[in-house]
N, C-alpha and C positions, 0 to 999 in steps of 0.2 A: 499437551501430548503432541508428539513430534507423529504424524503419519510415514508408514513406513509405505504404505498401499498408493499412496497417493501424491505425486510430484508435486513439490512446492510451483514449478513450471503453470501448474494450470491457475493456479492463486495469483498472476502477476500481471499488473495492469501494463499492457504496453503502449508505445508512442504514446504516451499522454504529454500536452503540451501543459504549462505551468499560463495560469488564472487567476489574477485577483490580486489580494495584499500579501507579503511575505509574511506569515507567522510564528518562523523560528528560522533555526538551522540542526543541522544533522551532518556532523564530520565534514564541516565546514561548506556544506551546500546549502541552499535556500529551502524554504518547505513552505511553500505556496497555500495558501487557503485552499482554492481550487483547482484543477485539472480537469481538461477536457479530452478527451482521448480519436483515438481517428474517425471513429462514426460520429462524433461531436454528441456523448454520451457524457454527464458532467459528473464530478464524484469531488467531495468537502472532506478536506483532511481530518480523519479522529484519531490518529495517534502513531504509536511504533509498533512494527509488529515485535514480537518475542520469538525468544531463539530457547535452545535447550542447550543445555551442558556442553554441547561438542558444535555448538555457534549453528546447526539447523535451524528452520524459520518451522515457528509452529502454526501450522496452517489451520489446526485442528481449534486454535482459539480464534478465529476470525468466523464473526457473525456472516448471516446470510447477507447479501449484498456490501460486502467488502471484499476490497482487492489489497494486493501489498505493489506501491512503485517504489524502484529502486532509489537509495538503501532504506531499504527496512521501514516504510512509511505506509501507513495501512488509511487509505480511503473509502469514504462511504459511498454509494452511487445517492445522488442528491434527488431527491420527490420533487 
């Protein structure tokens, strides 16, 4: 479910630098294992975020301590 209440804006990791081995790609970009973001806070990639019907990011499926870095790549913050 797609939040109507709640901007996808606060869901998104920003300035995260790319860490570690490359694990895929995604619309022809790299998808880095890791990411370290500007407070050097680290997060392990688990997967894509999901969208709804009319292409929204559904924020509403993202567990507690996951963020989304652009495009559509949903990280975990790493223990």
């Amino acid at each position: 479910m797609v939040s109507r209440n709640i901007p996808h804006e606060y869901f998104l990791l920003d300035a995260a630098k790319a860490d570690g081995p490359v694990v895929g790609h995604l619309r022809g970009k790299p998808i880095s294992a890791v990411v370290i973001d500007r407070n050097g806070g680290c997060y392990r990639f688990v997967g894509v975020a999901a969208r709804d019907g009319r292409g929204r990011l559904d924020v509403m499926s993202l567990k507690q301590g996951e963020w989304i870095l652009a495009p559509d790549l949903v990280y975990a913050e790493a223990a």
